[in-house]
C-alpha positions in Angstrom: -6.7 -95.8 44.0 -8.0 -92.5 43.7 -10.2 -91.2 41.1 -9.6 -89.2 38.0 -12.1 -86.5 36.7 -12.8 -87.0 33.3 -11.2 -84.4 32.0 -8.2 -85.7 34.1 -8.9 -89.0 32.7 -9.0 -87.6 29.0 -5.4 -85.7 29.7 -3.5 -89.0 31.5 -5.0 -91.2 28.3 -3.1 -89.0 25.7 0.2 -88.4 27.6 -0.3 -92.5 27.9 -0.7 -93.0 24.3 1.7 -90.2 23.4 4.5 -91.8 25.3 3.2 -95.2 24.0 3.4 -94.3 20.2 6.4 -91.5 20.4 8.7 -92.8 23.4 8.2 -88.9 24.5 6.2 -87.3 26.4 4.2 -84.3 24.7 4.1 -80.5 24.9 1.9 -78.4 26.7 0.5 -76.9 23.6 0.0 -80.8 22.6 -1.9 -81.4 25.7 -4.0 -78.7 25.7 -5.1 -78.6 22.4 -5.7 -82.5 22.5 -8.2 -81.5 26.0 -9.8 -78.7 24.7 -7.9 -76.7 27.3 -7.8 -73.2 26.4 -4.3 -72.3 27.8 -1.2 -74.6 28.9 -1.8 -73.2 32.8 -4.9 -75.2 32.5 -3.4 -78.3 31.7 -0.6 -77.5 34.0 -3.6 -77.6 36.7 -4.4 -80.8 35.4 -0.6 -82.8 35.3 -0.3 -81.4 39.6 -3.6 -83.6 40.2 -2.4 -86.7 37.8 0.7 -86.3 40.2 -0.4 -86.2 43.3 -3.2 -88.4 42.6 0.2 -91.0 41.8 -0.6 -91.3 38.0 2.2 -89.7 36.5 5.6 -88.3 37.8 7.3 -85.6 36.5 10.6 -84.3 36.5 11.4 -80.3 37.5 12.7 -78.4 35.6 13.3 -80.7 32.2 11.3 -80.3 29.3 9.2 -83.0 28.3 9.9 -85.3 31.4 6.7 -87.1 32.4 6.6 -91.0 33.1 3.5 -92.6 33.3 3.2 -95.0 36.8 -0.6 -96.6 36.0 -0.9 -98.0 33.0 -4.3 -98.9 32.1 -4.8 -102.5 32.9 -8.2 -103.3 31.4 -9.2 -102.1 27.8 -12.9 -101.3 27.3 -15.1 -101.7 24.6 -15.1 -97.9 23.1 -19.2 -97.7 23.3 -18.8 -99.2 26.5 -16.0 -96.8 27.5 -18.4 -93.6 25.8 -21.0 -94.7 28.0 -19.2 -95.1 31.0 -17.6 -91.2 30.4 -21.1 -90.1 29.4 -22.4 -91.8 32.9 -19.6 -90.1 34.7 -19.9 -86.8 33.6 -23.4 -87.0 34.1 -23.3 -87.6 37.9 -20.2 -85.2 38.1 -18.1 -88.6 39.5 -14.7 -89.6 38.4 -14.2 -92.3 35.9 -13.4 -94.8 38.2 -16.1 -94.4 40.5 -18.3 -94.5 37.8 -17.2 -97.8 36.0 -17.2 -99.1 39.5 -20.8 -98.1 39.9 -22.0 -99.6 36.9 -20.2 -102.8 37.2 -21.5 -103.3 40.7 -25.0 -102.3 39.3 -24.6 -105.0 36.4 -22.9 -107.8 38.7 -26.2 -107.3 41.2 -28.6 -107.8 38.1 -27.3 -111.0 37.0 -27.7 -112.4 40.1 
């Protein structure tokens, strides 16, 4: 699976929640204001890499029309989760590559 960015990451956990709670997926405006994107072509950057990166698909041309194809599997602790973005962002790695990092780190310690 590839990885997500973390602001990637932060985007594909709202539209998953969004969906989640409204049944519908939410606005540009929604999106980028929930990111801290400053304008929806931003976030319009973002939703082409969570689709060809296979997280989401999208429909042309009909408004609102994104499905979500990865849900997450595993919920973290939120410090854990805060440290793991925080780790990520530090060492300008994706999310995944991160978590992977430091669970390889912590299963090689306890051995």
């Amino acid at each position: 699976m590839i990885g997500l960015t973390p602001k990637q990451m932060k985007l594909f956990e709202f539209i998953r929640a969004e969906i989640e709670a409204t049944g519908v997926a939410p606005s540009l405006e929604q999106m980028a204001f929930a990111t801290g994107c400053q304008t929806r072509g931003g976030v319009g950057v973002k939703l082409i890499a969570l689709e060809s990166k296979g997280y989401i698909r999208r429909t042309r041309y009909a408004h609102r029309s994104i499905e979500v194809l990865r849900p997450r599997t595993v919920e973290l602790n939120p410090e854990i989760h805060r440290l793991t973005m925080q780790y990520a962002v530090e060492h300008s790695m994706p999310l995944e590559a991160a978590t992977n990092e430091l669970l390889r780190g912590a299963l090689d310690a306890s051995q």
